[in-house]
N, C-alpha and C positions, 0 to 999 in steps of 0.2 A: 457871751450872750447867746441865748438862744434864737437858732434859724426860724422859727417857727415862726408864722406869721397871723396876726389876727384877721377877721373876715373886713374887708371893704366898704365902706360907704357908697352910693351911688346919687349924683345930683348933674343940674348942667352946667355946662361952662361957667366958671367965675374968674376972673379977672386977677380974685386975692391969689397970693401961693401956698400951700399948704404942707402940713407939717414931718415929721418924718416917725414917728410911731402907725403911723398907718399902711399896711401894706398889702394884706388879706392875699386870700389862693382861691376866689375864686377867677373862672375863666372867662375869657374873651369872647363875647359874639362872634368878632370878626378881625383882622390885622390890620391896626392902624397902617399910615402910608411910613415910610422908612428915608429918609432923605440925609447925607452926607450934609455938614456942617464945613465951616471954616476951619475950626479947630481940627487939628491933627486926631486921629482915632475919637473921634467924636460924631456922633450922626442925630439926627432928630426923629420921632416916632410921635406922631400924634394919636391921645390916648381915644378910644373910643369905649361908648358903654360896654362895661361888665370888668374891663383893666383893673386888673391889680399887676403891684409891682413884680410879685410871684411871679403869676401867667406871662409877663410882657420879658421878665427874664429865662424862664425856660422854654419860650417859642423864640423872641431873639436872639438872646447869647447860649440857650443849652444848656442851663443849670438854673435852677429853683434857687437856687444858694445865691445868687450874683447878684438877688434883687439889692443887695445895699448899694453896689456898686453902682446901681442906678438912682439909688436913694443920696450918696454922696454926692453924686452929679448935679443931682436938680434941688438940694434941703434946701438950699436959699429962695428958692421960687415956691417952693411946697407947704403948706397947713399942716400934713402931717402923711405919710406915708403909704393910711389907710384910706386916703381921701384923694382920689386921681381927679380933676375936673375933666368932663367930654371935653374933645378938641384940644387942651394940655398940650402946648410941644414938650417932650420930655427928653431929653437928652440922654444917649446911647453909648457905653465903653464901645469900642471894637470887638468884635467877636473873641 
């Protein structure tokens, strides 16, 4: 499959979880908060406007590549991958 990512949706917080073909590269306003999880190598990232899975992978984990690994993490909560909701906790591999 290819890396390449389509561009992001933008809306507010929803409740639903959204899907995993969405994931776009554009960037972040600003760095959501970062907080450690129960789960071993697991941490949470709450999404803020402008997230995409792209951006939120190569400012946390340091590769633009990694965003699946973030898409893995959270498909069950997610609508689709290009579609982050504000506020979103989003779940984090380890660096």
């Amino acid at each position: 499959m290819d890396d390449a990512m389509p561009r992001a949706e933008q809306s507010a917080p929803s409740s639903r979880p959204a899907s995993a073909d969405d994931a776009g590269d554009t960037t972040a306003e600003e760095a959501g908060p970062v907080r450690p999880v129960a789960r071993s190598g697991v941490r949470v990232y709450i999404v803020r406007r402008g997230d995409t899975l792209t951006a939120i992978a190569r400012r946390e984990l340091g590769s633009v590549r990694r965003w699946r690994e973030i898409y893995e993490l959270n498909n069950d909560r997610l609508e689709s991958a290009h579609h982050l909701p504000i506020g979103f906790e989003l779940l984090l591999p380890d660096r």
